[in-house]
C-alpha positions as CSV (number, residue, x, y, z in Angstrom):
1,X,-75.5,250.1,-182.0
2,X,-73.4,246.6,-182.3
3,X,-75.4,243.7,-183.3
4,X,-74.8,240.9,-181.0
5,X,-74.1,237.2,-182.5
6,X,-73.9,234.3,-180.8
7,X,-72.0,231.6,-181.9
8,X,-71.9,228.1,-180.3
9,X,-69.4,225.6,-180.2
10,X,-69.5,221.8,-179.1
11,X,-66.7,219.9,-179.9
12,X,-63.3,219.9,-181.3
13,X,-64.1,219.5,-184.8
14,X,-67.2,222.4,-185.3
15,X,-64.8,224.8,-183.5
16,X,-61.4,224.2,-186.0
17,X,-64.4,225.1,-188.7
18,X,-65.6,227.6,-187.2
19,X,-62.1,229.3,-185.5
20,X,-61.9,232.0,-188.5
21,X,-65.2,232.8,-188.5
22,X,-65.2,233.3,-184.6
23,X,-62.1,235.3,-185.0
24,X,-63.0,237.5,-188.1
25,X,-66.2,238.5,-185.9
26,X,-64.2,239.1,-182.4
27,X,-62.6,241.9,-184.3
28,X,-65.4,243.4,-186.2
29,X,-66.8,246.7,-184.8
30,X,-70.2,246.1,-185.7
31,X,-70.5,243.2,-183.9
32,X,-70.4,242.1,-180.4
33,X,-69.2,238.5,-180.2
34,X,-70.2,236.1,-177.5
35,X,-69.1,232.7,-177.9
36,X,-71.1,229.6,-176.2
37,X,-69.1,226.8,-175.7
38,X,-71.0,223.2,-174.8
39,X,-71.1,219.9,-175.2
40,X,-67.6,217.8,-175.5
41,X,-65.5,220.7,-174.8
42,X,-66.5,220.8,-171.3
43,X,-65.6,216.9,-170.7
44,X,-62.4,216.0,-169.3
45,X,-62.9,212.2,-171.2
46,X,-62.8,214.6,-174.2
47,X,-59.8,216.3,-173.7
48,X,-61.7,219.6,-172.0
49,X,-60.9,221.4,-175.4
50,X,-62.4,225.0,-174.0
51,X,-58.9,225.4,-172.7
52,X,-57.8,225.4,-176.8
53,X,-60.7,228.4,-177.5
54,X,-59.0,230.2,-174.3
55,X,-55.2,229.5,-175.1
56,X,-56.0,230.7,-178.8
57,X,-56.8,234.2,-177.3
58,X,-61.0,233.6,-177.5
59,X,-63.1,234.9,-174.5
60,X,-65.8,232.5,-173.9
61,X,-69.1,234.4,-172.8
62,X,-70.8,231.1,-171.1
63,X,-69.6,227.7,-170.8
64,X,-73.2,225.6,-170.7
65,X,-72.7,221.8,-169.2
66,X,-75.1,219.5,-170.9
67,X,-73.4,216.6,-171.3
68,X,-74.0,213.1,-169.1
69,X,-71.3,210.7,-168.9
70,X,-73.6,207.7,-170.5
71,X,-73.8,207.6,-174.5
72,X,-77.0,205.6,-173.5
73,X,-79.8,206.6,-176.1
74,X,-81.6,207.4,-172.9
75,X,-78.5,209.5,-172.0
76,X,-78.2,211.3,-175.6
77,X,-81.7,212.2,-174.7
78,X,-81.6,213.3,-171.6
79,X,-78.5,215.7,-172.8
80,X,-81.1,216.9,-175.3
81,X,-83.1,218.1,-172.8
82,X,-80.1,219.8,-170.6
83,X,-79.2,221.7,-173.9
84,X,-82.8,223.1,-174.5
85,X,-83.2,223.9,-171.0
86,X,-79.8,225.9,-170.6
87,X,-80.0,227.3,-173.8
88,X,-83.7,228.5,-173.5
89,X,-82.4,230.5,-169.9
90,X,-79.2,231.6,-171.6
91,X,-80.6,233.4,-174.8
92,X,-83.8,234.3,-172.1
93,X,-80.6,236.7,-170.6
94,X,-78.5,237.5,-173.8
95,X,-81.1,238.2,-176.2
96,X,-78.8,238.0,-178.9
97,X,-79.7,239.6,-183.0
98,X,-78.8,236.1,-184.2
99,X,-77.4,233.0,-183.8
100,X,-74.6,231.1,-185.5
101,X,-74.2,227.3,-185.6
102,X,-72.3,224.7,-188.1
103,X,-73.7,221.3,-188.6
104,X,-75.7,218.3,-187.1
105,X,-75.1,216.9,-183.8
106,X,-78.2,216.4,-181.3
107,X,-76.8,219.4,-179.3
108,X,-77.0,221.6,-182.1
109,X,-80.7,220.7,-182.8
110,X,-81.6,220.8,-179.2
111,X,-79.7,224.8,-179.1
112,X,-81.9,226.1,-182.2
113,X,-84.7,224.8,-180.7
114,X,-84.2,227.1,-177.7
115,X,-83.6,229.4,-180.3
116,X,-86.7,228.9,-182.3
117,X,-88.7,229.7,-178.8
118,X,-86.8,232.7,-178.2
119,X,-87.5,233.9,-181.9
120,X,-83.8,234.4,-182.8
121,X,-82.7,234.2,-186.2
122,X,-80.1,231.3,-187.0
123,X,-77.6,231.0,-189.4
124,X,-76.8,227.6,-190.2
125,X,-73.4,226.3,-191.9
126,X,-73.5,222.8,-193.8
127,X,-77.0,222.4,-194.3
128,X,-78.3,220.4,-196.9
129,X,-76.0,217.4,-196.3
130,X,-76.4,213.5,-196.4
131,X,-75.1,211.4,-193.9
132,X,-77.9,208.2,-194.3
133,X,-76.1,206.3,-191.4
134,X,-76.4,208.3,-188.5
135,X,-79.3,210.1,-187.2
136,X,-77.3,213.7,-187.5
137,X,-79.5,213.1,-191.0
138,X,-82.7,214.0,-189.3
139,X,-81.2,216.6,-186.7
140,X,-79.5,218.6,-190.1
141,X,-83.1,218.8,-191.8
142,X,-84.5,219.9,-188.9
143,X,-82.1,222.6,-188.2
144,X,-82.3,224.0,-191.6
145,X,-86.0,223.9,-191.1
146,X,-85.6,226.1,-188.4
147,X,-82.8,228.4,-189.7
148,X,-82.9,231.5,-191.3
149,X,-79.6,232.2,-193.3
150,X,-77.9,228.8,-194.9
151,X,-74.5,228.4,-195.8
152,X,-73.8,225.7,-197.8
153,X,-70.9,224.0,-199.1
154,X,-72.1,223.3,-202.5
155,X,-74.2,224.0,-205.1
156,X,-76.1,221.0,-205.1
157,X,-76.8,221.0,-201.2
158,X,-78.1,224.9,-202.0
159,X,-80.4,223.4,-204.2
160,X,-81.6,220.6,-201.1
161,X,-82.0,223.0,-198.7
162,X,-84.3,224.8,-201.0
163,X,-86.0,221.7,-202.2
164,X,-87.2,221.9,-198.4
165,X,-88.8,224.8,-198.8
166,X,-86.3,227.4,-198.0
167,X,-86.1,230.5,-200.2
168,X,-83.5,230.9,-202.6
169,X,-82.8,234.6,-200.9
170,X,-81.8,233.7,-198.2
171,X,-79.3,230.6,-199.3
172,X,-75.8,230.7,-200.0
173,X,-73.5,228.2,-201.7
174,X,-70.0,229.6,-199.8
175,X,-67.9,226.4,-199.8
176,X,-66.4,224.9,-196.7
177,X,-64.7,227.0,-193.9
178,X,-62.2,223.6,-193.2
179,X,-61.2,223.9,-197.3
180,X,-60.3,228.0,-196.3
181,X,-58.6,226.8,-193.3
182,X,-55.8,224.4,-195.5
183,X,-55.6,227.4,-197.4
184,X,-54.6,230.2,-195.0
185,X,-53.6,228.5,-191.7
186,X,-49.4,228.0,-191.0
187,X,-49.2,224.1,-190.8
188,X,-46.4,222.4,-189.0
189,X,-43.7,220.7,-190.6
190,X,-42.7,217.2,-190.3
191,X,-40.1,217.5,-187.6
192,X,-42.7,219.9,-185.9
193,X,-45.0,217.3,-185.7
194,X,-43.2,214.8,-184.1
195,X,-42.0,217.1,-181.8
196,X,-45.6,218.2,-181.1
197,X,-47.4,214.9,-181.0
198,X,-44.3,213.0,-179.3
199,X,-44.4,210.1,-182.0
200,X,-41.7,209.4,-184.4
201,X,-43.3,209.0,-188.1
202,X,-40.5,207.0,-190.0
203,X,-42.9,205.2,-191.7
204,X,-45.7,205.5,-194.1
205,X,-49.0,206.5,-191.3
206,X,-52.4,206.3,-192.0
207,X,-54.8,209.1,-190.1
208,X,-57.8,207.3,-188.3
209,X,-61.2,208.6,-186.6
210,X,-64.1,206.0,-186.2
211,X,-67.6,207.4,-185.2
212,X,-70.4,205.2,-184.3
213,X,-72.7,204.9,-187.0
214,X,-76.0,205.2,-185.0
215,X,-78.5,204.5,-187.5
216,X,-77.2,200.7,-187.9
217,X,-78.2,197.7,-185.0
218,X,-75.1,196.1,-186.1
219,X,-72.4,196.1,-182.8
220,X,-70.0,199.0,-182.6
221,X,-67.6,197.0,-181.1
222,X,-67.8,194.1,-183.9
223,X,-67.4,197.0,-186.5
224,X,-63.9,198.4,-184.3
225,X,-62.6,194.6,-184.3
226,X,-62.8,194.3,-188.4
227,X,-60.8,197.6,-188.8
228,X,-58.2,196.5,-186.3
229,X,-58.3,193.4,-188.0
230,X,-57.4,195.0,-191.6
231,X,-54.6,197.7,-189.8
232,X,-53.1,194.7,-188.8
233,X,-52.0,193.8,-192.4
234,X,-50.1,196.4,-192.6
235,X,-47.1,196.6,-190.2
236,X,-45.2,198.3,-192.3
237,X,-47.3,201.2,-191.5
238,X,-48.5,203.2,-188.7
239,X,-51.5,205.0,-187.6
240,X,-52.7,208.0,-185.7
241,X,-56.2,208.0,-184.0
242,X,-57.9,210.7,-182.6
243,X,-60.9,209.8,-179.9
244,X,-64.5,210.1,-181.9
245,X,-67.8,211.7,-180.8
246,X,-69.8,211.1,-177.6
247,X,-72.9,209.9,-179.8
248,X,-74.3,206.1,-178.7
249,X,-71.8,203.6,-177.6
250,X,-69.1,206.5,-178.7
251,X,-66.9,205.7,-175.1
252,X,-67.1,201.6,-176.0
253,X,-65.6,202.3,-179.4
254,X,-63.2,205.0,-178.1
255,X,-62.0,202.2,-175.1
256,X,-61.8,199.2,-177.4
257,X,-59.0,201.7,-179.7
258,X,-57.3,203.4,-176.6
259,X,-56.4,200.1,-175.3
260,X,-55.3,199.1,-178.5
261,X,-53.1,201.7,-179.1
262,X,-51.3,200.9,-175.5
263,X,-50.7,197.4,-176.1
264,X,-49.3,198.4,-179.8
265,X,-47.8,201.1,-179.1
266,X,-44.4,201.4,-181.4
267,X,-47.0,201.4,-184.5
268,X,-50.3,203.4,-183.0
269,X,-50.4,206.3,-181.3
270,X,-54.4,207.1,-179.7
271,X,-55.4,210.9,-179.4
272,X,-57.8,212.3,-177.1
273,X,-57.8,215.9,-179.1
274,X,-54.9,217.0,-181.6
275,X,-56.0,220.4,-182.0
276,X,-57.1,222.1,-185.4
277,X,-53.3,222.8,-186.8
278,X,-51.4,219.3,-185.5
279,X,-54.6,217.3,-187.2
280,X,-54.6,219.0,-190.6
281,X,-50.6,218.9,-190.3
282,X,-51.2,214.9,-189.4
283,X,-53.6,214.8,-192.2
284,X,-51.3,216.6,-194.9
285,X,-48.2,214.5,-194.5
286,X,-50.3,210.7,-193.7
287,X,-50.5,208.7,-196.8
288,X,-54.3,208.0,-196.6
289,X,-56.9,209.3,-194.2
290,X,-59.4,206.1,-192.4
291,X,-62.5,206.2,-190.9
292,X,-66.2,207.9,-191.1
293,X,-65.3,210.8,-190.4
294,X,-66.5,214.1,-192.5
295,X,-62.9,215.7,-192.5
296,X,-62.1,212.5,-194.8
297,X,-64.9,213.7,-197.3
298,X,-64.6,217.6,-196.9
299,X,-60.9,218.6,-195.8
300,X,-58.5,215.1,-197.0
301,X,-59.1,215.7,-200.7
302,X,-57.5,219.2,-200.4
303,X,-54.3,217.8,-199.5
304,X,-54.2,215.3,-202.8
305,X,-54.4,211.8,-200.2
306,X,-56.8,209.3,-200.2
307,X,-60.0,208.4,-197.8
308,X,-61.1,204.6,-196.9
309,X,-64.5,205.8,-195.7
310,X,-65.8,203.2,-194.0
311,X,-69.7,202.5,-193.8
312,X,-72.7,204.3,-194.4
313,X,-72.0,207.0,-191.3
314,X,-70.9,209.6,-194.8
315,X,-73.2,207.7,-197.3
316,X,-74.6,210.4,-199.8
317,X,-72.3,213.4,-199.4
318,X,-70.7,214.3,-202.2
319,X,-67.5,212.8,-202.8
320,X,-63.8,213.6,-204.3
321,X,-62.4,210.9,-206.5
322,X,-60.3,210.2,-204.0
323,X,-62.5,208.8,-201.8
324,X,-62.3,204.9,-201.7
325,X,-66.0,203.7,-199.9
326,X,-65.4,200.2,-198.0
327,X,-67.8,198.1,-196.3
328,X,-67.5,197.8,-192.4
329,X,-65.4,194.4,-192.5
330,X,-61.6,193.5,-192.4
331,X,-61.4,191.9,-196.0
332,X,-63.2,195.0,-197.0
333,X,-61.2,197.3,-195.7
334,X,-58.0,196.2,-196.0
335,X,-58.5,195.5,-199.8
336,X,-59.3,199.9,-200.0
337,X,-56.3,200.3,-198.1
338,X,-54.5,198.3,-200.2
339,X,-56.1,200.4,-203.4
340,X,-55.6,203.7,-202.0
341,X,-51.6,203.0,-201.4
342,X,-51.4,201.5,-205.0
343,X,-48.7,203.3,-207.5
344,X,-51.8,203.4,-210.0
345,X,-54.5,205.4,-207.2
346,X,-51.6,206.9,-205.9
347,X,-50.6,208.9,-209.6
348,X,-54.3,209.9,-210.3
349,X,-54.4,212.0,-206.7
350,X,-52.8,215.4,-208.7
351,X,-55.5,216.3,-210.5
352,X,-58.6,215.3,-207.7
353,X,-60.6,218.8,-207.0
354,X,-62.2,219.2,-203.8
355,X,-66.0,219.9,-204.6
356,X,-66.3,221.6,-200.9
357,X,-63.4,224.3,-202.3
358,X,-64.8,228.2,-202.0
359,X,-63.0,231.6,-202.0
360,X,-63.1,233.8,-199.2
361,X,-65.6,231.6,-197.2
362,X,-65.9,233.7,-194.0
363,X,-65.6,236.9,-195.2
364,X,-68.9,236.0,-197.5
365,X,-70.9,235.1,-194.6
366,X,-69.7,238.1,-192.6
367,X,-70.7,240.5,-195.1
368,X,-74.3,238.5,-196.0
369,X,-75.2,238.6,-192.3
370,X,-74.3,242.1,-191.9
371,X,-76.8,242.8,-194.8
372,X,-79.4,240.8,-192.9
373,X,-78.7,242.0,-189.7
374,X,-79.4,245.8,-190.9
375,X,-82.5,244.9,-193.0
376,X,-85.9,243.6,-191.1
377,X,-85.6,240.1,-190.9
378,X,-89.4,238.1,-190.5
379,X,-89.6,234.9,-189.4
380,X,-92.9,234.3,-190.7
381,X,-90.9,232.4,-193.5
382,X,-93.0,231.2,-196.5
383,X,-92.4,227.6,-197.5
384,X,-90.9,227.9,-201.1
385,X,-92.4,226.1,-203.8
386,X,-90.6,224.3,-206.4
387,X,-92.6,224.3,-209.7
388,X,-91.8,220.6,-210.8
């Protein structure tokens, strides 16, 4: 009899990751796939990315709307609450042999919650993970608390997600599914680009996504301001930006770069959604990635360019050497631009290795949840001790 995964999808970004791993399971015969999608692929303001999973050939089993149009704390909440309720009468229905989810958004740790009640087994990708300025932080512990499988993308967050009491047996240091990904998928060129993104890149372009960093009182907006303030030293460049997340006060900060982009037009181009093959294509031919967003820390140093990360949003991941960490104002900024585009950075890019680089990611988690799947699986979990 198949064993029936779930796998659950919210935005843009989780579902590039996941995309293989989706696909490698569709076509497996001891699986039944059904696919979950939620969250900002269901929201026009986000570029209603489902239509992506269905144009790339993916049948979606249930599309679950959770999502309120205010990025209120109250509203994140409230969504919270949508997601646990949907989820909880959705896996009610499905009863599916496990569930698969990547990450740390507050949808994600309102889904395994459901899942927790429903005593389904999760498998989680990206667990033990730092990100000290936003509150994903919290909801990543919490979902590896609640998970039974983890898939990390190092050794050392293997060894965190144990330090929390997880056993050993049932962690896995795989690498990252977005380093697989630059390996294997058939990027555009540059004419293809411009073609597919109707924006002519004749100069040197810099590849920008801004998040808010929810954990700080500081204004979002203020924060927005000083970057545009440091782009606009360099006007011999210009800049893609794709549209950030719908965490708090994600729609001011998406606005305040939208409009931006309109009035300076000839230099910025503003995104609502790329898709997974024209953003790592952007990515590999920019000359630095800018922002706080992960793909800067986990995918950008597989392509040998350099990352401004902005902010505390990634504070504590690991980091490539060519990551350049800035502090969320214009001098700031524009003086790790300016470094990053330097001859002297520049030369020392060759020899960066990506410390979220794995072989055969997917295939690894496949066959480890296969093994599971077909063994008893108890969710009585022990805490693990750690003889200090």
């Amino acid at each position: 009899m198949k064993k029936k995964v779930c796998i659950v999808t919210s935005t843009r970004a989780d579902y590039s990751l996941l995309k293989p791993l989706i696909s490698k399971f569709d076509i497996a015969l001891d699986f039944d796939l059904n696919l979950v999608v939620t969250g900002m692929h269901l929201s026009y303001e986000f570029g209603a990315t489902y239509n992506i999973i269905e144009s790339d050939g993916f049948k979606i089993d249930k599309k679950i709307e959770i999502l309120l149009s205010s990025d209120t704390k109250v509203g994140i909440s409230k969504s919270m609450g949508l997601a646990i309720i949907s989820f909880s009468e959705y896996f009610n229905e499905t009863c599916p042999d496990i569930l698969i989810v990547l990450g740390d958004r507050f949808e994600i740790f309102a889904i395994v919650s459901a899942a927790n009640i429903a005593n389904i087994p999760v498998a989680h990708l990206h667990g033990g993970e730092t990100t000290e300025g936003a509150y994903d932080e919290a909801f990543r512990h919490c979902i590896t608390k609640m998970s039974y499988l983890h898939f990390t993308s190092t050794k050392e967050y293997s060894k965190r997600v144990i330090q929390l009491g997880e056993n050993p047996i049932r962690v896995f240091n795989v690498g990252s599914i977005g380093v697989e990904n630059i390996k294997t998928l058939p990027l555009l060129s540059l004419q293809e680009l411009e073609s597919c993104i109707d924006f002519k890149l004749d100069l040197p372009y810099g590849l920008i996504t801004y998040h808010p960093v929810t954990l700080e009182k500081s204004s979002p907006k203020k924060q927005v301001y000083e970057l545009l303030d440091a782009l606009a030293n360099f006007s011999n460049m210009k800049f893609l930006i794709t549209k950030g997340n719908c965490d708090t006060n994600g729609r001011e900060i998406n606005n305040i770069l939208e409009k931006y982009s309109k009035i300076n037009n000839e230099n910025f181009k503003f995104f609502t959604s790329l898709g997974e093959i024209p953003y790592l294509s952007s990515m590999k031919y920019s000359s630095l990635v800018i922002g706080n967003s992960s793909s800067g820390i986990l995918e950008a140093p597989s392509f040998k360019i350099p990352t401004v990360n902005i902010g505390d949003r990634q504070k504590g991941r690991i980091q490539a050497e060519s990551i350049i960490n800035s502090e969320p104002n214009s001098s700031s900024i524009t003086l790790a631009i300016k470094k990053s585009l330097s001859p002297e950075f520049k030369n020392t890019l060759q020899s960066i290795v990506n410390p979220y680089g794995g072989e055969d990611t997917c295939n690894k988690i496949i066959n480890i949840i296969t093994k599971f799947l077909n063994s008893t699986i108890d969710l009585k979990k022990t805490f693990y001790n750690i003889n200090f």
